[in-house]
C-alpha positions as CSV (number, residue, x, y, z in Angstrom):
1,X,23.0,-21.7,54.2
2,X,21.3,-24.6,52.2
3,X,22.3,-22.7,49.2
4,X,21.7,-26.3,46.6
5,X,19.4,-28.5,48.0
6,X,18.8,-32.4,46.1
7,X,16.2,-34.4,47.6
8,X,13.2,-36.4,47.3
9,X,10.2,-34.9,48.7
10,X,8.2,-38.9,49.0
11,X,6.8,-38.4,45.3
12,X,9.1,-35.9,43.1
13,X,13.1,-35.6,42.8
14,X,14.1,-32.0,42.9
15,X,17.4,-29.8,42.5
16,X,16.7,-26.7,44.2
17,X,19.2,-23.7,44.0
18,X,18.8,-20.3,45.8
19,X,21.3,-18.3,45.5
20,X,23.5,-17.3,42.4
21,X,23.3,-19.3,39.3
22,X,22.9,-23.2,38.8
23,X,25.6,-24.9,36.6
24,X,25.7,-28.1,34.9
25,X,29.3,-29.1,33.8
26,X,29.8,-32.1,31.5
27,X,33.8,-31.2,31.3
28,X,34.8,-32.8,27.9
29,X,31.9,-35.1,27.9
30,X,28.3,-34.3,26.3
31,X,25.6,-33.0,28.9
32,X,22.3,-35.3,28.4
33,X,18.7,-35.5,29.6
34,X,16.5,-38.1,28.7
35,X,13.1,-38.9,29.6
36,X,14.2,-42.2,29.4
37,X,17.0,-44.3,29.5
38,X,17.9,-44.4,25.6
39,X,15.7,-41.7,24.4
40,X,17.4,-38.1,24.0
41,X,15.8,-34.7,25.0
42,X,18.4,-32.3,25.3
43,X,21.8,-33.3,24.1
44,X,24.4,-30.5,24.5
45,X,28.3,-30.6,22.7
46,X,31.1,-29.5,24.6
47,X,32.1,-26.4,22.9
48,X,29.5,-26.9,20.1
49,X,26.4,-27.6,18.9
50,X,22.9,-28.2,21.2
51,X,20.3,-30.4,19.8
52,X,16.4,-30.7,20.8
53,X,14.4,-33.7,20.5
54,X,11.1,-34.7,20.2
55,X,10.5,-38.5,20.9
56,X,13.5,-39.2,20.4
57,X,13.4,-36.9,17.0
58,X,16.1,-34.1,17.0
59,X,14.0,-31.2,15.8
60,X,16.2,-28.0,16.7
61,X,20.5,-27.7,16.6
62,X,22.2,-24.5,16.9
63,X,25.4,-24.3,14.7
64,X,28.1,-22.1,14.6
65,X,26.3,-20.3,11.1
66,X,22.7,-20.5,13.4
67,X,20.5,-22.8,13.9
68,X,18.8,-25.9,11.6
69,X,15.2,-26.8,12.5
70,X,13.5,-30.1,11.1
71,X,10.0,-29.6,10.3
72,X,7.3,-27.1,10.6
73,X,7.6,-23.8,12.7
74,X,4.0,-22.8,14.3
75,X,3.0,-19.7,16.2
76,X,-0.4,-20.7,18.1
77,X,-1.4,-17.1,18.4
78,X,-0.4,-13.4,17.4
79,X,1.6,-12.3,15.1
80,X,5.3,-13.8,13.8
81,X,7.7,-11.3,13.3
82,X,11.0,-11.9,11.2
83,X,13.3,-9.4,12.5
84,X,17.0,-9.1,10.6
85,X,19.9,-5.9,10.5
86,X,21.1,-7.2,6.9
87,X,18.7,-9.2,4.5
88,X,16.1,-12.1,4.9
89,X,16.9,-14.6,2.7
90,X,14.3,-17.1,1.4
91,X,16.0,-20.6,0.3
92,X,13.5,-23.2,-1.3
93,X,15.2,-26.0,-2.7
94,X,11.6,-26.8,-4.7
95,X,11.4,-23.9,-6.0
96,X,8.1,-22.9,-4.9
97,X,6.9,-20.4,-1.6
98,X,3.0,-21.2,-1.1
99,X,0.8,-18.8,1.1
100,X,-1.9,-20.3,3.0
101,X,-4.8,-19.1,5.5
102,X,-5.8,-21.4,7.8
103,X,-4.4,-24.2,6.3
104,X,-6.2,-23.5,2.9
105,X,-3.2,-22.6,-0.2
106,X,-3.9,-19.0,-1.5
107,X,-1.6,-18.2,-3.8
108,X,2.2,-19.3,-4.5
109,X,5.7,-17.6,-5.7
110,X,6.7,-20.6,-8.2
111,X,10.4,-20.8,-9.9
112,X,9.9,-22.5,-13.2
113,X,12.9,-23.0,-15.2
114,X,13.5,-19.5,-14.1
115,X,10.7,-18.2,-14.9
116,X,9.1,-16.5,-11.6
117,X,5.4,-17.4,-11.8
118,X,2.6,-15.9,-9.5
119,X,-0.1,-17.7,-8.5
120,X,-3.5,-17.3,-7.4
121,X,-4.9,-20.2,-6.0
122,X,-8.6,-19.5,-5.3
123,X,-10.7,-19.7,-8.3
124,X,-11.8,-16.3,-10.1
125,X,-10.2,-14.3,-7.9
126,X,-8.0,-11.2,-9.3
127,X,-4.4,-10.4,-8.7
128,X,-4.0,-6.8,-7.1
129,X,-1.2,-4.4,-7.2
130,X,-2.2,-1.5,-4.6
131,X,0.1,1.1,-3.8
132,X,-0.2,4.8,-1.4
133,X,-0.9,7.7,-3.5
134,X,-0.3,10.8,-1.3
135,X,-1.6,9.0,1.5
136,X,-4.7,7.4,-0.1
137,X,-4.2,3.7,-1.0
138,X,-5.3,2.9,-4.4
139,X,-5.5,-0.4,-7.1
140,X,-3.3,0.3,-9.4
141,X,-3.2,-2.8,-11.4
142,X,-6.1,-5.2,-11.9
143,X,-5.7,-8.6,-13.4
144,X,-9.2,-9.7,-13.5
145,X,-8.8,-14.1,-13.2
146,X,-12.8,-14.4,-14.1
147,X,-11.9,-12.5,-17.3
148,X,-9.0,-14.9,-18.5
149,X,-6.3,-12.1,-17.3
150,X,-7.8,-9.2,-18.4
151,X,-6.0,-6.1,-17.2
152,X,-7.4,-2.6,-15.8
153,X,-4.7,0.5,-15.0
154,X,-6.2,2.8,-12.5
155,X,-4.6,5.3,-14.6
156,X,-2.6,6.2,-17.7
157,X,-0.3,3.7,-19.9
158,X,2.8,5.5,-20.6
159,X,5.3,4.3,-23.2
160,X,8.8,5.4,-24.5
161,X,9.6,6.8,-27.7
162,X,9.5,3.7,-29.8
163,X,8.2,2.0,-27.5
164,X,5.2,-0.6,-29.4
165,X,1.9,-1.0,-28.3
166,X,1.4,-4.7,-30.3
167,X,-2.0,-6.0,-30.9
168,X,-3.1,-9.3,-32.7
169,X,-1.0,-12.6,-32.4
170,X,1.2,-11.9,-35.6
171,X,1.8,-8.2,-34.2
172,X,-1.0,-7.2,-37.1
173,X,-1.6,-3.6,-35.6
174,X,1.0,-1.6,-33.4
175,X,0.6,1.4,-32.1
176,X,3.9,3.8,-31.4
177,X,5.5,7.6,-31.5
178,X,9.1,7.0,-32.7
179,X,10.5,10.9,-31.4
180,X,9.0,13.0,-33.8
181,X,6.2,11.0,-35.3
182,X,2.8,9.2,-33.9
183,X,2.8,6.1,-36.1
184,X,-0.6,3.8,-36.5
185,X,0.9,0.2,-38.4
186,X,-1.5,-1.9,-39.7
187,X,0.6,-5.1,-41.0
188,X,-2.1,-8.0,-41.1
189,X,-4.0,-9.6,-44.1
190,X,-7.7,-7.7,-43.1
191,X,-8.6,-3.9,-43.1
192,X,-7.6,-1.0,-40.6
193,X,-11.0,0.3,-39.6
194,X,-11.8,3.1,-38.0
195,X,-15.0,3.6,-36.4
196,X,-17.8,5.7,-34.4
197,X,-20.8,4.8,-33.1
């Protein structure tokens, strides 16, 4: 019932197939297509891997763990959604994760010697921690960059008994309430003044 059809049709070679599926078998040899003679473009294992090239560049394998992809993964429009039942793991062997809008770095997560380090990479601009209070989204934390870090709470400062507030680089003035006392320390070599306007 002309069921596979190969032919030439005077310009293009085609394999035409109409009714139930089309198999390629490569037995217990590899399947390949090339463009060209010596130049891979699909390249498929028996019983294992399949590899994608790009000029002649393998670019994409799947692996029995998933898959390995060399270079850059772009979505040319719409969103890019990362969909997993366990946990999404994020694995930078240089340590650093950089953000970037249209090309343009915005901020970065950096590992440095452990230390986690946000940055912001956009000059003057504040770090923002925002949250929803009882449905109304609100700026809890502002680290103002223009003002070398300085930090505004949207609301109180809460600290545990004992718990220091420190002030001054040799920890001249601290501020605490140890469980049954509200301590003012004043430990630095000037004067603990108190004043009005």
């Amino acid at each position: 019932s002309s069921d596979l059809q190969l032919y030439h049709d005077g310009t293009d070679s085609n394999i035409q197939n109409a009714t139930g599926n089309l198999y390629i078998y490569g037995g217990s040899n590899h399947i390949r297509i090339r463009p060209t003679n010596n130049q891979e473009s699909v390249l498929a294992y028996p019983a294992g891997q399949v590899e994608l090239y790009y000029a002649g560049a393998k670019k994409f394998e799947t692996a029995s763990g998933g898959v390995t992809v060399t270079g850059n993964i772009a979505n040319s429009s719409g969103d890019m959604t990362i969909d997993a039942t366990g946990d999404i793991i994020l694995d930078a062997d240089g340590g650093d994760f950089t953000f970037k809008d249209g090309g343009t770095t915005q901020f970065q997560l950096q590992n440095s010697s452990g230390d986690v380090q946000f940055v912001n990479n956009t000059q003057d601009k504040d770090m923002k921690f925002m949250g929803d209070d009882g449905g109304s989204t609100i700026t809890a934390l502002t680290l103002d960059m223009s003002e070398a870090g300085t930090a505004t709470f949207n609301h109180d400062i809460k600290l545990g008994d004992n718990g220091l507030a420190v002030f001054g680089s040799g920890d001249d003035l601290k501020i605490f309430h140890d469980g049954s006392d509200s301590y003012i320390v004043d430990s630095g070599t000037g004067r603990l003044t108190l004043a009005s306007n």
